[in-house]
Structures are given as structure tokens and as C-alpha cells.
MITISE-100955 format. One record per residue: residue in three letters; z, x, y negated of N, C-alpha, C in turn. Coordinates in pm, whole numbers, plus 50000, padded with zeros to 5 digits. Layout:
% MITISE-100955
PT   residuo     nup   neast   nnorth    caup   caeast   canorth     cup   ceast   cnorth
PT       ALA       Z       X        Y       Z        X         Y       Z       X        Y
...
% end
This chain:
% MITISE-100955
PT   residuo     nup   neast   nnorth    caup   caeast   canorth     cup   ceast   cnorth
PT       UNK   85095   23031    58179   85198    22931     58205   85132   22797    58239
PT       UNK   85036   22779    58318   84990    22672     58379   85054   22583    58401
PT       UNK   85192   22586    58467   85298    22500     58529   85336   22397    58385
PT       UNK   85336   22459    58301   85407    22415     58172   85315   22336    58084
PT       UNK   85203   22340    58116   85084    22254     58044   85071   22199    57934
PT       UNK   85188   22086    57991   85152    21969     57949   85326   21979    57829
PT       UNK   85370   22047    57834   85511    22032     57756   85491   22087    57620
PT       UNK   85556   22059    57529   85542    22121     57370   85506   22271    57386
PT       UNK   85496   22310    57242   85428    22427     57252   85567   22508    57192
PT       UNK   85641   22477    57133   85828    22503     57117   85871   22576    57266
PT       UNK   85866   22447    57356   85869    22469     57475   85874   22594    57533
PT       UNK   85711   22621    57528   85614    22733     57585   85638   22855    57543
PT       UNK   85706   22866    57416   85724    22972     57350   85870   23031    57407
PT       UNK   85962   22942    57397   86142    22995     57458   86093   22994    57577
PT       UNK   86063   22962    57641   86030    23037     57823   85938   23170    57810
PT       UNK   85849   23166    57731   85748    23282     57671   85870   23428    57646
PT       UNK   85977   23375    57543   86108    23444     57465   86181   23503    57618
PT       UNK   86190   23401    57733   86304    23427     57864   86226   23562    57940
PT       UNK   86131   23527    57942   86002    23561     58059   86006   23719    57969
PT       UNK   85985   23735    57822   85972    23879     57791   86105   23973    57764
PT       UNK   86209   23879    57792   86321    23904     57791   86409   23932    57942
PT       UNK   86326   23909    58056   86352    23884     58217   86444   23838    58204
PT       UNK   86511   23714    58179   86617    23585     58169   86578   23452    58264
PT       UNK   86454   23437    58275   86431    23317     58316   86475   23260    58442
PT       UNK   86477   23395    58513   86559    23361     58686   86674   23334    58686
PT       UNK   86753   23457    58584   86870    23412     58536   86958   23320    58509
PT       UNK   86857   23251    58429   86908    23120     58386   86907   23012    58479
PT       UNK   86799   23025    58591   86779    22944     58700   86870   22929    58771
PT       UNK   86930   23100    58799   87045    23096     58919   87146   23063    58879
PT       UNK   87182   23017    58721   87294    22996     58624   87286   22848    58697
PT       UNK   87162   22773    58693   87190    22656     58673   87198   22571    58815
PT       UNK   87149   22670    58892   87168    22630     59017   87219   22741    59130
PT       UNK   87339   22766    59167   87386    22893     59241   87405   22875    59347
PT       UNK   87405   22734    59425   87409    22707     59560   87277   22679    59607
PT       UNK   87187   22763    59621   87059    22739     59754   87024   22726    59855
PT       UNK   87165   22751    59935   87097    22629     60023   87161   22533    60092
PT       UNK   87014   22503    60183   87076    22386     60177   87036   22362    60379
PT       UNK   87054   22218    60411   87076    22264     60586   86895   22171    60628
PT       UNK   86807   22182    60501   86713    22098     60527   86601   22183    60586
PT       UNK   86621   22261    60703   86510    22380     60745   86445   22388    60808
PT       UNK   86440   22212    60893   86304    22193     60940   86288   22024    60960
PT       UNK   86134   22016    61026   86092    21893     60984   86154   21771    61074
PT       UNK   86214   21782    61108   86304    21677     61167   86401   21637    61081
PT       UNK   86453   21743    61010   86538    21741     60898   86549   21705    60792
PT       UNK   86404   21726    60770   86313    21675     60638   86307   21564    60689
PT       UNK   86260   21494    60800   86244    21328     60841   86338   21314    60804
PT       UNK   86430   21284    60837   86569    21277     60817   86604   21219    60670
PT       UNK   86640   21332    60598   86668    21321     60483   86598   21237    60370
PT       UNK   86433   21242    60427   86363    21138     60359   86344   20989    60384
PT       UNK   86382   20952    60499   86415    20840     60516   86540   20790    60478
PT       UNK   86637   20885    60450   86758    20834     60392   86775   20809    60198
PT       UNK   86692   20877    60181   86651    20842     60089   86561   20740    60042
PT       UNK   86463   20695    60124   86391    20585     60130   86489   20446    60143
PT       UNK   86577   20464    60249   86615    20345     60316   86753   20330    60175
PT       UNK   86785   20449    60093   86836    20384     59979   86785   20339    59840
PT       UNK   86664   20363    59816   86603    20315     59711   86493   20264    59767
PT       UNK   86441   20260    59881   86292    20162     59864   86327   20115    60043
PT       UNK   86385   20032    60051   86404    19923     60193   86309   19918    60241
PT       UNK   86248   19812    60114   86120    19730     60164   85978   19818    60228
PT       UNK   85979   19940    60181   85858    19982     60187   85809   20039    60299
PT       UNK   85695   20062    60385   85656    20052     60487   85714   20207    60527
PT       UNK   85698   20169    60668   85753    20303     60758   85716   20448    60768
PT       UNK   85751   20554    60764   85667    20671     60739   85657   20758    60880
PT       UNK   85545   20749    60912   85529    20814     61058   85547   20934    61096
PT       UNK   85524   20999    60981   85527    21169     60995   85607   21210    60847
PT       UNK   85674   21310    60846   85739    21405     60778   85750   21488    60775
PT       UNK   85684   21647    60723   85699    21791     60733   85690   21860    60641
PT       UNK   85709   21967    60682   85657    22096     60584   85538   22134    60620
PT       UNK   85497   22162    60533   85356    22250     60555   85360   22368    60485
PT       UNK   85328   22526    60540   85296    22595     60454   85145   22634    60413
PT       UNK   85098   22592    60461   84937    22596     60358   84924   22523    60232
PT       UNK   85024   22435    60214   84995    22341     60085   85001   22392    60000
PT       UNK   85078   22475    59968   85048    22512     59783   84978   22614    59797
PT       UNK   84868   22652    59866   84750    22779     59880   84639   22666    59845
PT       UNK   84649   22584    59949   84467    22486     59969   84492   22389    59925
PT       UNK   84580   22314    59894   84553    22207     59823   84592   22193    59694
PT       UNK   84701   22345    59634   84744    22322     59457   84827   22192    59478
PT       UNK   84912   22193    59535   84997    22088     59567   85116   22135    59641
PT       UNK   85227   22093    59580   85333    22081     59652   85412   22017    59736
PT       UNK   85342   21908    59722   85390    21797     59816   85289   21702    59779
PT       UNK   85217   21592    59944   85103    21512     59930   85202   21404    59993
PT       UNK   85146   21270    59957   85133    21185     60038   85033   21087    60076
PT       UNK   85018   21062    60217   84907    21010     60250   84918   20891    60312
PT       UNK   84854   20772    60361   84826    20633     60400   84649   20652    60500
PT       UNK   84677   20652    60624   84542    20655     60728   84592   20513    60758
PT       UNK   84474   20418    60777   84453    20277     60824   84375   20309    60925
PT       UNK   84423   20252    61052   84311    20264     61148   84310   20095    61202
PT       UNK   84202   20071    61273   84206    19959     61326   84283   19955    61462
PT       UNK   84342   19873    61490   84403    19915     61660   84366   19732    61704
PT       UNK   84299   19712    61805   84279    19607     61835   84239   19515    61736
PT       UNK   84231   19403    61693   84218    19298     61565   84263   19358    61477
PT       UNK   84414   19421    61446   84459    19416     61363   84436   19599    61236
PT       UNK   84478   19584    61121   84426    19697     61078   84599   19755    61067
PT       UNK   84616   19922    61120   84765    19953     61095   84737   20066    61015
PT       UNK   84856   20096    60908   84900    20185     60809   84964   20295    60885
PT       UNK   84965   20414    60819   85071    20522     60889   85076   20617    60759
PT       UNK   85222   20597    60708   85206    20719     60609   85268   20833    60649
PT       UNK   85188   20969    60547   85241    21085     60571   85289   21116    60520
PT       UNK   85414   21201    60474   85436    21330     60368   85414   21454    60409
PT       UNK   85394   21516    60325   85393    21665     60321   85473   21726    60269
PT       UNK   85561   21817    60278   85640    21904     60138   85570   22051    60186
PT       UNK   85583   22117    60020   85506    22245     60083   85661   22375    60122
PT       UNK   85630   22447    60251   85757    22460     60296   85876   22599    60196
PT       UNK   85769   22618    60026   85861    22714     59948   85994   22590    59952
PT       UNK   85982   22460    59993   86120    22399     59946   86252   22407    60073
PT       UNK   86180   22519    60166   86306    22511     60219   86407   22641    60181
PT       UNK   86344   22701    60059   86409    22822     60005   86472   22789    59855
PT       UNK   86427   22679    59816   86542    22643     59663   86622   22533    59674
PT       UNK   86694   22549    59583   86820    22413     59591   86800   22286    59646
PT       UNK   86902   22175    59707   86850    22087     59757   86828   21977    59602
PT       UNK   86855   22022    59488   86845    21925     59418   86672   21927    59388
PT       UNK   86614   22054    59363   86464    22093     59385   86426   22033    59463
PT       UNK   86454   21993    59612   86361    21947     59740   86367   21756    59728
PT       UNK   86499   21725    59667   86517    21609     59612   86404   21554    59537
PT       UNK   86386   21692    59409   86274    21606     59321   86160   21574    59389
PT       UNK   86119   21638    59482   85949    21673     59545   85959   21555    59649
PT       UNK   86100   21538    59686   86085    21422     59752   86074   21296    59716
PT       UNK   86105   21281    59635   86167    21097     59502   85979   21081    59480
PT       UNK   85945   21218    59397   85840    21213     59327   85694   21154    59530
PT       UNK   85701   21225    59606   85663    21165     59681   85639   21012    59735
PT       UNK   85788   21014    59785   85824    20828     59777   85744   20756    59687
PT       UNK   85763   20783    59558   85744    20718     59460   85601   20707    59458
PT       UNK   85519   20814    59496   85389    20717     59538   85362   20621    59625
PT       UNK   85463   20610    59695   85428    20516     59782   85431   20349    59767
PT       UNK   85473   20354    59574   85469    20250     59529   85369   20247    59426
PT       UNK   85338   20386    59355   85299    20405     59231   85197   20474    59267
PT       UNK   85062   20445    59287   84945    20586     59256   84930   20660    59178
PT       UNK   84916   20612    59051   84903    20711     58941   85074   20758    58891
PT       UNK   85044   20877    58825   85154    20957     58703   85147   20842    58602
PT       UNK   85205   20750    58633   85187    20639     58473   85356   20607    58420
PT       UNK   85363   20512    58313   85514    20505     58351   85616   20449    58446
PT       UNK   85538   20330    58503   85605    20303     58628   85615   20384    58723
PT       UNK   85535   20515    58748   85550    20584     58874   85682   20663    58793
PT       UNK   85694   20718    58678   85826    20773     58648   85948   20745    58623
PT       UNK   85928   20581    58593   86070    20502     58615   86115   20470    58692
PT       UNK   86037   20487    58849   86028    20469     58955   86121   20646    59003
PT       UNK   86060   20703    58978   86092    20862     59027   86279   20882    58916
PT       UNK   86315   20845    58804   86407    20765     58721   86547   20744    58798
PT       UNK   86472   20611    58867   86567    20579     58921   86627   20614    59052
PT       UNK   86535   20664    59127   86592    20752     59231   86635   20874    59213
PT       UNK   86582   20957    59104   86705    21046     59058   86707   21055    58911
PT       UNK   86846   21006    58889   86857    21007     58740   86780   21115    58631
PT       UNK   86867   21241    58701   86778    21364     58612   86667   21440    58677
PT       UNK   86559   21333    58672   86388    21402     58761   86356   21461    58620
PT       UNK   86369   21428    58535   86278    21523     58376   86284   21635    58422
PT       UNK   86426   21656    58448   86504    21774     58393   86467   21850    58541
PT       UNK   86473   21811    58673   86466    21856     58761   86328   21944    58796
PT       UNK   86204   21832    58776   86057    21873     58745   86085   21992    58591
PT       UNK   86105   22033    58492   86106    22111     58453   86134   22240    58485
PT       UNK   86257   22227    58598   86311    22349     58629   86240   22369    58712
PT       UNK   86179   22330    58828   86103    22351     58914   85945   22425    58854
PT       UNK   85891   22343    58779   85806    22439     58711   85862   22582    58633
PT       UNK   85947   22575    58563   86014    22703     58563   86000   22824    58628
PT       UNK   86083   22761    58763   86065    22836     58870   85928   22860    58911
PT       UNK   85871   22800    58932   85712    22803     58945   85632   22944    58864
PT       UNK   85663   22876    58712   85600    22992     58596   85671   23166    58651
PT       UNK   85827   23149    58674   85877    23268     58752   85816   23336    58803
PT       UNK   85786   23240    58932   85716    23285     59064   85554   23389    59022
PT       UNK   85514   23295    58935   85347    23298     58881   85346   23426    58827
PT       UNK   85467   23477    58727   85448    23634     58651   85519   23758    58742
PT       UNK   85529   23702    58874   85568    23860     58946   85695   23820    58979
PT       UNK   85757   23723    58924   85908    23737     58958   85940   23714    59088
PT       UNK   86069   23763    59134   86130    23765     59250   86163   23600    59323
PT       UNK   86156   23621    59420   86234    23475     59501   86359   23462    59506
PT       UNK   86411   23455    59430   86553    23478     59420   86629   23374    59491
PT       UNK   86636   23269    59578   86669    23205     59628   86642   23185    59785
PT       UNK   86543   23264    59832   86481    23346     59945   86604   23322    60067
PT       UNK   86642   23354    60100   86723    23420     60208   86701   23565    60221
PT       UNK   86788   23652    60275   86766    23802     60256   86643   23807    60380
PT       UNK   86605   23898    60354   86476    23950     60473   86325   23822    60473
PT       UNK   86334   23739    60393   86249    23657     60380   86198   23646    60247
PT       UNK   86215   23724    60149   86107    23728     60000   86013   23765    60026
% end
């Protein structure tokens, strides 16, 4: 249960209880039964992440690129990156940020693709996991605890064999 790390060991054990009990998807699809969602490609993803930007962070600089990637959670152990290239262009020095999402998020709920997105943004104020980067991630979505839990969830799911249950048919 890698995904779960860092959470009590209470925790570790009732997902331990779901997982030997095959409940845990269960409970997933309990808690979330509408999957999907119309975010299925990267224009879309631009889209949606700038609308989200342009409601919690105005001020913050422009994002040049927006996609999915599916190599990311193979090579980089990451689900979503964000990046800042400075190049010089004439005198002046220019910024260009990236995101990445890795593209399992165009197969779970949009409240899932939400978190990966906030938590993104939110570097773009916050470098580190500290508490400002999570009061930051907070306030753009009220319930990120709870959201990042389930997502690891799903994750730990994924990790012991379990099914994609949120897939689209012909695509698990």
C-alpha cells in the first residue's frame, strides 16, 4: 500500500479489511457513480484548467501548454507535473508554464481530475507539500483531503490487481 504511506496505521488496516474483503472498488463506485466526464482531450483539459485558474488564481502567470500525457505515471511516478522553462528571447528573460496530467484521469470522476488539477495550480504558487501549498489546494477545493485519499484508494485498487472500474467498456 505505497499510495497510503503516509496516513495512520488504523487507516492502513480498514482498507487492508476492504481490499481482503474485495469492497474497496465498491465503495469507490458508491461514492462516486458518475465517471464521466466530457474532459477527453487536451484542449479540453486547457480549457478546464484555465477556468479554474482564472477562478482562484487571476493573478498568476499564463500557462502555455496543457495535456495529458500517458507516459507519466510509468517514467516519472507522477501523476501530474508542473513545469516553468525560462528562456531568454531578446533582452528580456520569458516564463512558459506547463502542466501535465497523467491521461488514467480521463477515465475517473471529474471530481478526481479536479484534485490533480487544484493540486497542480497550486504549485504554481507553492513549491513544496508545506502548509501553504495545502491551504492553497483548500481553498480551491474545499474537500482536497478527502479527494487525494480517494484517489490513492483508487490507486492502492489499481496496485493489487483490481479492475478499472471506471474505464469505459472496451478500454480496461
Amino acid at each position: 500500500m505505497k499510495y497510503l504511506a503516509g496516513y495512520p496505521a488504523s487507516l492502513q488496516a480498514q482498507v487492508a479489511e476492504l481490499m481482503a474483503a474485495d469492497k474497496l472498488g465498491a465503495l469507490l463506485c458508491q461514492r462516486y457513480p458518475q465517471p464521466s466526464h466530457d474532459v477527453q482531450t487536451d484542449h479540453a483539459l486547457y480549457v478546464y484548467v484555465n477556468e479554474l485558474k482564472g477562478e482562484y488564481m487571476r493573478k498568476a502567470g499564463p500557462l502555455s501548454k496543457v495535456m495529458f500525457d500517458s507516459k507519466l505515471h510509468v517514467i516519472r511516478n507522477a501523476l501530474g507535473t508542473h513545469t516553468t522553462v525560462s528562456r531568454v528571447q531578446g533582452g528580456k528573460l520569458k516564463a512558459k508554464r506547463e502542466i501535465r496530467v497523467a491521461s488514467l484521469f480521463k477515465e475517473v470522476p471529474l471530481d478526481l481530475l479536479r484534485m490533480i488539477v487544484v493540486h497542480e495550480l497550486a504549485h504554481m504558487k507553492e513549491r513544496d507539500h508545506d502548509k501553504a501549498f495545502y491551504a492553497l489546494c483548500t481553498y480551491m477545493a474545499p474537500d482536497y483531503p478527502r479527494l487525494e485519499l480517494d484517489l490513492r484508494l483508487y490507486l492502492t485498487h489499481l496496485d493489487s490487481g483490481g479492475a478499472r472500474f471506471w474505464a469505459p467498456k472496451g478500454r480496461s
